[in-house]
N, CA, C and O of each residue as an XYZ file, in Angstrom:
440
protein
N       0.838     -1.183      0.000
C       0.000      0.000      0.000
C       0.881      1.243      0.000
O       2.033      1.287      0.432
N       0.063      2.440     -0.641
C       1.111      3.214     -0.888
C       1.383      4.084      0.726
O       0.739      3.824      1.742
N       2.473      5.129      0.633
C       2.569      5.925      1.716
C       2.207      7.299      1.449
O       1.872      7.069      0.287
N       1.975      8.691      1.588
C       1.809      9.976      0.846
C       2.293     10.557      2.058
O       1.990     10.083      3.153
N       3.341     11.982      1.871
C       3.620     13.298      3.082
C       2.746     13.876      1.658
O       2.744     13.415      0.516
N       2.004     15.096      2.247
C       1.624     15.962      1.592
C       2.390     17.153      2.223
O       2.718     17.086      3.408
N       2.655     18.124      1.550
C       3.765     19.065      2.163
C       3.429     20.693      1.450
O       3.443     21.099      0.289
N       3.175     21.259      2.593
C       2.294     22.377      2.336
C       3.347     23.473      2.198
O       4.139     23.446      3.140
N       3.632     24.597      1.143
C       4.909     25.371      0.829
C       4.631     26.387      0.070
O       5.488     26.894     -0.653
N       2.940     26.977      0.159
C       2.829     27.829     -0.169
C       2.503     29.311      0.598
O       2.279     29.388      1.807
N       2.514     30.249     -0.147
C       2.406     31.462      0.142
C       1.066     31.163      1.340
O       0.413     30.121      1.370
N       0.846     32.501      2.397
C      -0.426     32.072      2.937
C      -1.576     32.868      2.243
O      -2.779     32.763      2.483
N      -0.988     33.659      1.364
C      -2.068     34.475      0.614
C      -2.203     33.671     -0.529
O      -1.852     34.331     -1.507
N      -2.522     32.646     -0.810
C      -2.600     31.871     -1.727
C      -3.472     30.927     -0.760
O      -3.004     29.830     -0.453
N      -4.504     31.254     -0.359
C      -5.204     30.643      0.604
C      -6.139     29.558     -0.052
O      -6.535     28.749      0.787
N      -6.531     29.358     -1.146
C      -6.966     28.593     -1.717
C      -6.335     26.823     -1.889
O      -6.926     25.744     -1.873
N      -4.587     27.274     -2.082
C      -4.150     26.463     -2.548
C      -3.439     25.459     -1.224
O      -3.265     24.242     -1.292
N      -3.140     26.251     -0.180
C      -3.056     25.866      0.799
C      -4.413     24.983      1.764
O      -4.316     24.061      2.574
N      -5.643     25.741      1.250
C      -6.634     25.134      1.874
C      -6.747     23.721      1.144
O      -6.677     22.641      1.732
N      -6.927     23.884     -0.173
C      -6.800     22.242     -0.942
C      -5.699     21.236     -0.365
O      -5.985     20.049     -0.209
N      -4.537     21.698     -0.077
C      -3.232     20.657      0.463
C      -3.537     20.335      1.463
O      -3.178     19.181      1.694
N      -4.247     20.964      2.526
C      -4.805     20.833      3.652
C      -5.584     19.893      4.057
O      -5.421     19.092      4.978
N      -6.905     20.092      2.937
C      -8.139     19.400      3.133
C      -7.865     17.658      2.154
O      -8.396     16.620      2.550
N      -7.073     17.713      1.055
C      -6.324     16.756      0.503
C      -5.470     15.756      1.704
O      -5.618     14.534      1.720
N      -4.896     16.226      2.328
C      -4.086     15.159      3.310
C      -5.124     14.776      3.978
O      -4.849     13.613      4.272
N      -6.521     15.106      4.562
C      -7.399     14.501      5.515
C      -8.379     13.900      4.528
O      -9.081     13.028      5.040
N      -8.577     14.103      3.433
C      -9.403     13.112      2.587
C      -8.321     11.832      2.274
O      -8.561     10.637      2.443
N      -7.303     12.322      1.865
C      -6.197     10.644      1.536
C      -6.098     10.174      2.803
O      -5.229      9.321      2.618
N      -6.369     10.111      3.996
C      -6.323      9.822      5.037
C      -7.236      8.958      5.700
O      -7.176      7.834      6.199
N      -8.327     10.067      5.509
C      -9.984      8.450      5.692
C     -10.189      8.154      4.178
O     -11.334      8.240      3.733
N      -9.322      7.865      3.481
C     -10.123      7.250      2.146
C     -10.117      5.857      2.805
O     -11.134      5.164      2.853
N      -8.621      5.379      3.441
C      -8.573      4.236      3.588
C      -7.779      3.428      2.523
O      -7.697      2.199      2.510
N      -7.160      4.347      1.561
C      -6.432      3.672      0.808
C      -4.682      3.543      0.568
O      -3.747      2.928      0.056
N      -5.071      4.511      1.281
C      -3.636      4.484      2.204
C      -3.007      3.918      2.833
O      -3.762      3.145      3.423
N      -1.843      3.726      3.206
C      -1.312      2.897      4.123
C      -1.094      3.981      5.455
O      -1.548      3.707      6.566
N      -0.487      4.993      5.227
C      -0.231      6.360      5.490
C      -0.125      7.390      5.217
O       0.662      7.639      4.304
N      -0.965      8.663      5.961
C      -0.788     10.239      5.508
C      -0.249     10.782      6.558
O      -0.510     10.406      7.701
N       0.912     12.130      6.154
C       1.438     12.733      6.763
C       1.529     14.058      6.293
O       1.663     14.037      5.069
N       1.511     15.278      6.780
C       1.003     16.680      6.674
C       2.181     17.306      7.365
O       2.418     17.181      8.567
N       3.090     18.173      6.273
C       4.386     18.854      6.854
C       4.124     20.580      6.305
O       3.851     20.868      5.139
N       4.218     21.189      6.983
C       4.055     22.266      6.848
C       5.141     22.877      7.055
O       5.685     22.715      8.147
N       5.807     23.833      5.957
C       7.275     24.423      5.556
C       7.286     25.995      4.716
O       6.413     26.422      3.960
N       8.314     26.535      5.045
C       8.433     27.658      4.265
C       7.873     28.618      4.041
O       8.102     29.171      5.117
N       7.201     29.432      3.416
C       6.279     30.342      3.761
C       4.821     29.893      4.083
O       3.944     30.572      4.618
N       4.768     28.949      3.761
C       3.243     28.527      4.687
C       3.348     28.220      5.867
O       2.481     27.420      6.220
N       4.543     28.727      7.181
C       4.534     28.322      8.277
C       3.686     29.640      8.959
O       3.303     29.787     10.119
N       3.532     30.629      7.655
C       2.757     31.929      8.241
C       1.418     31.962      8.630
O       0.924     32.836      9.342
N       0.579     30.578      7.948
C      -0.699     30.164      7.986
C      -0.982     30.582      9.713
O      -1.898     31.343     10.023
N      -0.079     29.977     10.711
C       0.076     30.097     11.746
C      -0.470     31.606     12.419
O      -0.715     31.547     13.624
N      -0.630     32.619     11.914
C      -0.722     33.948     12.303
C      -2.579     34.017     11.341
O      -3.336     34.972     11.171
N      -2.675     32.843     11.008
C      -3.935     34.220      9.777
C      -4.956     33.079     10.750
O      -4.688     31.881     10.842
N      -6.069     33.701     11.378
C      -7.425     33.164     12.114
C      -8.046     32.179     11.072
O      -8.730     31.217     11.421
N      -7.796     32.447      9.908
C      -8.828     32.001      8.590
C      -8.830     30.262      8.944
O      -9.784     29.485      8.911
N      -7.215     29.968      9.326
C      -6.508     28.763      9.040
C      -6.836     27.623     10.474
O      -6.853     26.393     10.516
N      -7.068     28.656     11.535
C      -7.411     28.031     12.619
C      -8.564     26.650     12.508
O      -8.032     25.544     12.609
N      -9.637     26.670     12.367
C     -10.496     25.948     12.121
C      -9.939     24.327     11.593
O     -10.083     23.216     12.104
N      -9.130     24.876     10.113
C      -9.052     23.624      9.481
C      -8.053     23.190     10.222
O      -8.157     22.027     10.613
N      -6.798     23.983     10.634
C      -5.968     23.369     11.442
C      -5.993     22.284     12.258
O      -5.184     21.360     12.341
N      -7.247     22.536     12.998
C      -7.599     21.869     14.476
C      -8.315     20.569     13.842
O      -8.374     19.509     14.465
N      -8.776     20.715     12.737
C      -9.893     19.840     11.798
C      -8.517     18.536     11.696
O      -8.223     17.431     12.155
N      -8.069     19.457     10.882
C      -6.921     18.305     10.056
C      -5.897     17.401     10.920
O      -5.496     16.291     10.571
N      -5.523     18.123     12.197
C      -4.411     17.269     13.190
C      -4.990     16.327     13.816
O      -4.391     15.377     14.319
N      -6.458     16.539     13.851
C      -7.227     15.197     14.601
C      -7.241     14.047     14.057
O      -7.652     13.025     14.606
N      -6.491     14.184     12.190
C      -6.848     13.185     11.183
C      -5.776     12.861     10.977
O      -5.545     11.652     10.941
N      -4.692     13.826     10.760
C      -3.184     13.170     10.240
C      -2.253     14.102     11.297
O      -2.338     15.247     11.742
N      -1.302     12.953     11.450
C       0.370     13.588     12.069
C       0.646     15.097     11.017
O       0.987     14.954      9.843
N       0.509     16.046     11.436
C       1.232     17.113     11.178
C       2.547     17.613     11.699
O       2.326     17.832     12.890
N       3.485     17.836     11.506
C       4.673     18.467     11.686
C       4.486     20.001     10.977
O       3.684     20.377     10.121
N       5.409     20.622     11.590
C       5.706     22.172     11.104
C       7.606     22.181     10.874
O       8.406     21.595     11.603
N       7.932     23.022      9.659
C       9.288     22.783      9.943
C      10.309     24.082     10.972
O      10.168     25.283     10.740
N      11.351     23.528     12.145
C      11.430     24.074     13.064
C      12.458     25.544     12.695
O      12.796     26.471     13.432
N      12.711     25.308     11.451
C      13.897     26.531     10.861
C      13.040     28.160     10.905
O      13.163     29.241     11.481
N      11.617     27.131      9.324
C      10.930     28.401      9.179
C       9.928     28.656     10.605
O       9.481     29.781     10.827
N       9.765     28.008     11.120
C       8.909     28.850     12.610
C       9.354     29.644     13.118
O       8.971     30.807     12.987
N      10.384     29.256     13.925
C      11.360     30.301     13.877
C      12.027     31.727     13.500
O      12.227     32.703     14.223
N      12.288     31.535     12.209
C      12.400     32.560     11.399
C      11.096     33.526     10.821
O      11.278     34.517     10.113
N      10.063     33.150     11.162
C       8.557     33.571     11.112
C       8.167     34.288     12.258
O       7.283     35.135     12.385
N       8.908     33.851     13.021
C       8.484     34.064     14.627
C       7.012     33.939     15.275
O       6.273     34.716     15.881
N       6.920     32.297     14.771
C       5.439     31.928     14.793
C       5.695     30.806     16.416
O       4.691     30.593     17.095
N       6.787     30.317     16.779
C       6.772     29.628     17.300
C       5.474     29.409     18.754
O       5.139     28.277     19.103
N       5.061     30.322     19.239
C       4.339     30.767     20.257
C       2.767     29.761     19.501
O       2.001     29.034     20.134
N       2.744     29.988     18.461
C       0.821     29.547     18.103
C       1.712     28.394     17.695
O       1.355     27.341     18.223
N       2.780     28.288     16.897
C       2.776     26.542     16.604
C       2.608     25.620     17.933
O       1.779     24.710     17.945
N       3.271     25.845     18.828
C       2.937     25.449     20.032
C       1.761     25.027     20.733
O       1.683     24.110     21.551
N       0.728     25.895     20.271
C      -0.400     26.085     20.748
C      -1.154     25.297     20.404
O      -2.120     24.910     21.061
N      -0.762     24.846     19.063
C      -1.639     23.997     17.990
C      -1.688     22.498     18.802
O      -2.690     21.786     18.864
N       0.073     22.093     19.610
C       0.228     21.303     19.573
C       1.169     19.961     18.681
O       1.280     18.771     18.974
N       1.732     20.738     17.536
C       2.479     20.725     16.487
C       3.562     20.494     16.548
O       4.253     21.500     16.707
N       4.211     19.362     16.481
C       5.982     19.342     16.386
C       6.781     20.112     15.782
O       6.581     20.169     14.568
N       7.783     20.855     16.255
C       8.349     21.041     15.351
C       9.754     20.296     15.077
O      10.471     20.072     16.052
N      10.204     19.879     13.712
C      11.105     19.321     13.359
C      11.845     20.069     12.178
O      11.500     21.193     11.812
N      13.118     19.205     11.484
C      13.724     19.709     10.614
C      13.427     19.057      9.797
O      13.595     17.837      9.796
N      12.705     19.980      8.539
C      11.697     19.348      7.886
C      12.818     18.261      6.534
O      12.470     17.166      6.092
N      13.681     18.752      6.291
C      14.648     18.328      5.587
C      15.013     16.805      5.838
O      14.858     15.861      5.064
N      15.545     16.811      7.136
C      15.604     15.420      7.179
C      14.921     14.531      7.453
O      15.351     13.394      7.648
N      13.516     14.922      7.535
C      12.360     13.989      7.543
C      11.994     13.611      6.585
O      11.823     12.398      6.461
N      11.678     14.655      5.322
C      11.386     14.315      4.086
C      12.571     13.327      3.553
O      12.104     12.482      2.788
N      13.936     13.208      3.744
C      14.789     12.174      3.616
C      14.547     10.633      4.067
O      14.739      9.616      3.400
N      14.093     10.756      5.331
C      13.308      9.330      6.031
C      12.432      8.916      5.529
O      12.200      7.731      5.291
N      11.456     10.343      5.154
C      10.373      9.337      4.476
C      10.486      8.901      3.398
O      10.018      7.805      3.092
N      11.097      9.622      2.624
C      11.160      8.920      1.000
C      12.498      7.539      1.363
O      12.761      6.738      0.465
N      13.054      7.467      2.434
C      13.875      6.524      2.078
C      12.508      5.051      2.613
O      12.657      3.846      2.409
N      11.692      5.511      3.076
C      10.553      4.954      3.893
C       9.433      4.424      2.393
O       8.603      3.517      2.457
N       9.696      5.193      1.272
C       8.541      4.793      0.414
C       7.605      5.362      0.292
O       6.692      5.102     -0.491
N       7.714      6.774      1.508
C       6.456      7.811      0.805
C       6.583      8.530      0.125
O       7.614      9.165     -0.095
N       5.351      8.639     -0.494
C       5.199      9.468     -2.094
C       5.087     11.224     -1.946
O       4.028     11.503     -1.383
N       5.785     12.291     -2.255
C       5.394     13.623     -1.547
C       5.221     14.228     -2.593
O       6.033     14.425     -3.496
N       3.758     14.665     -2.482
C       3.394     15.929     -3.030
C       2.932     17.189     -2.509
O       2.545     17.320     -1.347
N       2.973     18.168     -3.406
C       3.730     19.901     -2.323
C       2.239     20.365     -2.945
O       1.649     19.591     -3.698
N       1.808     21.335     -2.682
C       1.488     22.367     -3.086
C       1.253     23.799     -1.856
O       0.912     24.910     -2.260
């Protein structure tokens, strides 16, 4: 069965496209056809973190899949305070995405 990270790396004003990557990792998730979904959030979409809009699905989506945030751009966002809040790991998103693909999961960004 397959594995999927979906890996969220867009702008947060591009709220559309972020909401689809979003709502995409929790539908591949209860499809059930999965073996595993995983939800990494990186780069300028670690700003999602600051916009209220994002709250909702946030809380929606971590109940469904392991989310990570990556710990460079939080940081450098100076979001760390609400990633926290969420409940959200933060890691280095780099060498995870290395594990997982050495792991067999499939990653797609938007």
């Amino acid at each position: 069965m397959a594995k999927l990270v979906v890996l969220i790396l867009s702008d947060p004003k591009d709220q559309r496209k972020i909401f689809t990557g979003l709502k995409f990792a929790k539908v591949a998730r209860e499809s059930g056809e999965l073996e595993d979904v995983r939800l990494i959030i990186s780069a300028q979409a670690v700003g999602i973190f600051k916009e209220l809009a994002f709250k909702e699905v946030i809380d929606e989506i971590k109940s469904a899949v392991p989310v990570m945030a990556c710990k460079m751009n939080v940081e450098g966002v100076g979001v760390v305070d609400e990633v926290e809040s969420y409940g959200i790991p933060l890691a280095p998103v780099g060498k995870e995405l290395i594990r997982f693909i050495k792991e067999g999961y499939v990653v797609t960004s938007f």
